[in-house]
Each structure stands twice: as C-alpha cells, then as structure tokens.
ZAMARGU-4260 file (C-alpha; in steps of 0.2 Angstrom, whole numbers, plus 5000, padded with zeros to 4 digits):
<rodrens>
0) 5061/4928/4901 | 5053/4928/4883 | 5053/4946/4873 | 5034/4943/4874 | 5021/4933/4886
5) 5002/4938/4885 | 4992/4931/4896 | 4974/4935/4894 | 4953/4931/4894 | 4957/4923/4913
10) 4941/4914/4917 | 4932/4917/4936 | 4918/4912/4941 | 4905/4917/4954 | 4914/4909/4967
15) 4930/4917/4964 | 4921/4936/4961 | 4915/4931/4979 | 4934/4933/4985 | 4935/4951/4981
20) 4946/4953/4968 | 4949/4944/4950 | 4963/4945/4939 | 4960/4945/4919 | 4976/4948/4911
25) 4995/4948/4914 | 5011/4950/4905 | 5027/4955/4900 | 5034/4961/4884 | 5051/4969/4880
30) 5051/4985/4867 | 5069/4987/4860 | 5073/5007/4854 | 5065/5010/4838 | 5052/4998/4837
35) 5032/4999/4836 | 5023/5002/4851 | 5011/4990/4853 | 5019/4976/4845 | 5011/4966/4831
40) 5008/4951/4844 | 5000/4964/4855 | 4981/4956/4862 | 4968/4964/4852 | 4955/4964/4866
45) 4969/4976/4873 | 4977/4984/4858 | 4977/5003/4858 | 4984/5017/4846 | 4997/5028/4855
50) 4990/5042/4844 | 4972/5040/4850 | 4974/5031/4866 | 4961/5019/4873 | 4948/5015/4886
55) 4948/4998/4898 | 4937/4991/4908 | 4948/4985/4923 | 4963/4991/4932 | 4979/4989/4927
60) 4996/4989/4938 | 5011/4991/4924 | 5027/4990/4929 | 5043/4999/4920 | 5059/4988/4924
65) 5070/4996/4909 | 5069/5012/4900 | 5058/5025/4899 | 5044/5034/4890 | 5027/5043/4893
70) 5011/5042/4903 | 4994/5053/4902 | 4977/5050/4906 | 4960/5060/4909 | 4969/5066/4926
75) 4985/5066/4923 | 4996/5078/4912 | 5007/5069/4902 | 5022/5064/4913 | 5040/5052/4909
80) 5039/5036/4917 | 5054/5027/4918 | 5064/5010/4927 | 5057/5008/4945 | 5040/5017/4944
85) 5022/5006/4944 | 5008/5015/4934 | 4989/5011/4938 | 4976/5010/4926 | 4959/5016/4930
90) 4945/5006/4923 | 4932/5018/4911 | 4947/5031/4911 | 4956/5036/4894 | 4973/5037/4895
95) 4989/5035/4883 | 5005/5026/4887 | 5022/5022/4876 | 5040/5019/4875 | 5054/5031/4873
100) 5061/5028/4855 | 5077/5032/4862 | 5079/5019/4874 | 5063/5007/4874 | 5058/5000/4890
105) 5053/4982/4896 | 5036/4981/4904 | 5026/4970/4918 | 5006/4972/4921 | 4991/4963/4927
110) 4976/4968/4922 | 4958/4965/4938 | 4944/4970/4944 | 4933/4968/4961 | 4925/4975/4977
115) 4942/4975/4985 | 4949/4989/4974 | 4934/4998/4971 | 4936/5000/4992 | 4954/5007/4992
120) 4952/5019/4979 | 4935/5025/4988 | 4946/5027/5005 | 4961/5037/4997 | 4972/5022/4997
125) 4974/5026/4976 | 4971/5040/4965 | 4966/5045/4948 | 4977/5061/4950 | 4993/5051/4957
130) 4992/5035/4946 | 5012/5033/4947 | 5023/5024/4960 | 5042/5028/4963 | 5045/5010/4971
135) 5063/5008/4960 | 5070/4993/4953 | 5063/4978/4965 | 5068/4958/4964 | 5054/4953/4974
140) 5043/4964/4964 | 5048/4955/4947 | 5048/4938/4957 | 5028/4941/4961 | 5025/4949/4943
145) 5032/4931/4937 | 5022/4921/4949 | 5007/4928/4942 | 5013/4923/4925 | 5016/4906/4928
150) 5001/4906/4941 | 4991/4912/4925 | 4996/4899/4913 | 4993/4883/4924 | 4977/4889/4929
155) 4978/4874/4942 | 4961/4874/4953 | 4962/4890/4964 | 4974/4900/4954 | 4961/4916/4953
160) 4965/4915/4974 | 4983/4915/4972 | 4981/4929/4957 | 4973/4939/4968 | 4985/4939/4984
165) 4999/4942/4972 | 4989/4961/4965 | 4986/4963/4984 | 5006/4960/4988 | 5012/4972/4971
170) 4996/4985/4978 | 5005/4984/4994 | 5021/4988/4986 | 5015/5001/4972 | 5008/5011/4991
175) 5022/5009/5001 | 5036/5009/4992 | 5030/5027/4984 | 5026/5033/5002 | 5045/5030/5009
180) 5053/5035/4993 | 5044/5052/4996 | 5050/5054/5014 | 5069/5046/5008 | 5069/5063/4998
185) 5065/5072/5013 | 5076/5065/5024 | 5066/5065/5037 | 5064/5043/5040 | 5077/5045/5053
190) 5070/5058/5063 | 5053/5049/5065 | 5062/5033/5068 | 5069/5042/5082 | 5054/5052/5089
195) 5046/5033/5090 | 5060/5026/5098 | 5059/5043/5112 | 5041/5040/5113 | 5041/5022/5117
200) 5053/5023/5131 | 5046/5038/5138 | 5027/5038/5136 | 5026/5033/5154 | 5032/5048/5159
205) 5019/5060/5151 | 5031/5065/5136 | 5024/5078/5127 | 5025/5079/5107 | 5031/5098/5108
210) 5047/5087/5119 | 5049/5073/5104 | 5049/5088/5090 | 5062/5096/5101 | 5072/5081/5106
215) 5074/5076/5086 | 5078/5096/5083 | 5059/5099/5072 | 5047/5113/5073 | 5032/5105/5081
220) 5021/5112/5068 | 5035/5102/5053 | 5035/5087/5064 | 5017/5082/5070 | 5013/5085/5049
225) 5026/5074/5045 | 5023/5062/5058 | 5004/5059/5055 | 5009/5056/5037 | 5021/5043/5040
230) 5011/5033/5053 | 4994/5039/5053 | 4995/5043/5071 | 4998/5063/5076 | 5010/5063/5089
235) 4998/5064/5103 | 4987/5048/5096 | 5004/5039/5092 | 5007/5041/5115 | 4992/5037/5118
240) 4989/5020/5107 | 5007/5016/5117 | 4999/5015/5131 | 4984/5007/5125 | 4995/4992/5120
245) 5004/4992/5136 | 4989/4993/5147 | 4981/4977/5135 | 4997/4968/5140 | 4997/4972/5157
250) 4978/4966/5157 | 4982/4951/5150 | 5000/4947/5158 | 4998/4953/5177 | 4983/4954/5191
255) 4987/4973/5192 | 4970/4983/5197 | 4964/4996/5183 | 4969/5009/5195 | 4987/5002/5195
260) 4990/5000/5177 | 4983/5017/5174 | 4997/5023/5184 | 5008/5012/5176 | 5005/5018/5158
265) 5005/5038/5164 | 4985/5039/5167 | 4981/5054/5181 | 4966/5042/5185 | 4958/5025/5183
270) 4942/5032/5179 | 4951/5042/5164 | 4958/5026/5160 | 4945/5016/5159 | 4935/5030/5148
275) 4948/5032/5136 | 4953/5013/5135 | 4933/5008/5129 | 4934/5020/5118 | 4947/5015/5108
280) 4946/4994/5109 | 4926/4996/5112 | 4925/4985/5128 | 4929/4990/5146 | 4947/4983/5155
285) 4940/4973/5165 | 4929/4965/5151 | 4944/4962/5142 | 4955/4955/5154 | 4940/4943/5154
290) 4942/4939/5139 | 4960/4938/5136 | 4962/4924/5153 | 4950/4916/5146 | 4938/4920/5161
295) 4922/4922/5148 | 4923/4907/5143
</rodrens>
C-alpha cells in the first residue's frame, strides 16, 4: 500500500441515489511520527486545520490500523483513538481528529451519504455520543477498506453498488465487533452462549428464565439485562420465538393438528397457540401451513 491514496469527487447519479446509499470519497494515508497532520497532498475539498477542526457534509467511517492520536466532536469529549478502533463522522457536526506526534498512525475511511444511514442512526443502530468502535486489528476489515479503493479507482459500471455493500459490510463490523468486545470485557459471552444452548433443549419443557440464570449461576435481574442486550430477546421472548420456529417447522415438515404441535413446543392449549403464533408471524397456523406446502397456490 502506497503512504498516500485519495480517492475522491465519486460521481452517482440518480439511479445509484435510488439504491440507498452512495459512497464520495475513500482512502488511505500513513502519518509517520513527527510529521504534519493533514499532509500537504491532503484533498482540499476535505482539508481541515487540527487547531480549528471542520465541518462535512457526509459521514465518514475512519479506520486507525497503527498508532494513536485524538478524537472530539460536538458530542464527544476529546478521547485517544488508537490501532483497532473505527470512528464515524457525522455529517453537519464539527469535530477534530489528529495523530499522536509520538507514534503517528496509519488511517483508512470512506466518506457516503443516503437514506439507508439516515435510518440506522434514527433507530439507534449509531450515535453522535458513541462515534468510536473497539473492533481491533481486522484482515477482513483492511481487505474491504482496499476493495473500496480499487473499486473506486476503476469506477467500472455498477461500482457506486459494490461501494455501497462494502460501507454496509465495514457498518456491520464497526456495530458488531464493538458490541462483543464490550461483553469480552465482561466475560459474560459464555454464559449467554450457555443459557442459549439450556433454552434450546429445554423450551419444551416450560423452562423458566429464573432456571436458565440459575443454571449458568447469574442473578436473574444481572442475566435477563445482559441477555436482552446481547440478543435483543429478554429471556422470556428468546423461549418463546424458539418455539415459534419450531412450531413453523413442524407446520411445514409434518401433518401434526395445531393442537398437537401446541403440545409439542410446551403450549397449555391450541387456542393459546394459535393467538400467540398470529401475533408474531401475522398469519394464522393453519394459514401458513397453506402456504408453506404450497396448498395456496
């Protein structure tokens, strides 16, 4: 890899605004210890003074791969970034951003804009006040960075396509990989892997969530917090989508009655069941089982 690539003024069209997401700029540049920060071959359309800061008009995903140095914006006190952790720019925002002196750093980003974006930062998925990722030192995160780069300077028919499903891959990353390093330092991964693994073979059996806590030694206060953050699920909604996907398998699979299945998944009655299974797939058993053998049809 050069010390330098800019990429930047990507053209999209209409069309390619259409598909959600579109990608403006990306790069890569290396910052040895004790040089300027921005370099002299910086972009000017992106050039910024680390004593005033600056202001951009799209989002940016920068990735730190050696060294360290510093980060603030409007919503964030300054903080070190360093080697494994993703910063996001937000677009209309002032922020500030530079090298250690000390160390330098070697930096990744690409800079986009659209609807899809705009619609995970309105449904929490990112956050001005958490615009740093601890995703560590990642080949397949470097790998999509340099597809981008050499997506960006063929600009073969397409490429604003391909742009965007590589942000949506490092997006995927940036949340992810932040959300288990989190729970690493907690050491609690194996505990939930566990309660998952006890819920799965014993849903049918009525298992209780204060049982699971117990079983993988947790307060059941600690453990239904902990579990709704890792999966989304609380420990009651975790059993009961289980069963939901058994049922839809015994629906589709076997010629069992809704009364049979019911008491097959751990149901006290069909016509609970059958309430509870509409209301989470938004169609009656029977109606799916239909549709599933191909019996609508």
């Amino acid at each position: 890899m050069k010390e330098s690539i800019h990429i930047k003024y990507l053209i999209a069209n209409e069309q390619d605004a259409l598909w959600g997401l579109t990608v403006n700029t990306v790069g890569y540049q290396h910052i040895s210890s004790g040089s300027s920060y921005p370099p002299q071959n910086h972009p000017t359309r992106y050039l910024f003074s680390t004593e005033k800061g600056r202001i951009l008009e799209e989002y940016q995903l920068l990735y730190i791969t050696q060294g360290k140095g510093s980060f603030v914006s409007e919503s964030q006190k300054s903080i070190t970034v360093k080697e494994g952790n993703m910063f996001l720019l937000f677009p209309g925002e002032w922020h500030n951003y530079k090298p250690d002196n000390q160390t330098g750093w070697a930096e990744y980003w690409i800079g986009f804009n659209g609807i899809n974006i705009d619609n995970r930062i309105l449904n929490g998925f990112f956050s001005r006040q958490k615009p740093v990722f601890n995703v560590g030192i990642s080949e397949e995160i470097v790998q999509l960075y340099k597809q981008a780069i050499d997506t960006a300077q063929a600009q073969e028919s397409g490429f604003q396509q391909m742009l965007a499903g590589i942000v949506n891959h490092l997006l995927g990353y940036a949340y992810v990989q932040d959300k288990r390093s989190v729970f690493n330092e907690m050491k609690v991964i194996n505990q939930i892997n566990k309660a998952k693994v006890i819920m799965l073979e014993n849903f049918k059996n009525n298992i209780s969530p204060e049982e699971v806590a117990n079983r993988v030694n947790m307060s059941y206060s600690w453990f239904r917090r902990i579990f709704k953050q890792y999966t989304g699920f609380s420990p009651a909604q975790y059993i009961q989508e289980l069963k939901i996907q058994k049922s839809k398998e015994l629906l589709t699979n076997t010629m069992l009655t809704s009364q049979e299945i019911a008491f097959e998944i751990g149901f006290d009655n069909s016509d609970y069941f059958c309430t509870t299974f509409k209301r989470r797939t938004g169609t009656t058993p029977i109606k799916y089982r239909e549709f599933t053998q191909g019996k609508n049809l």
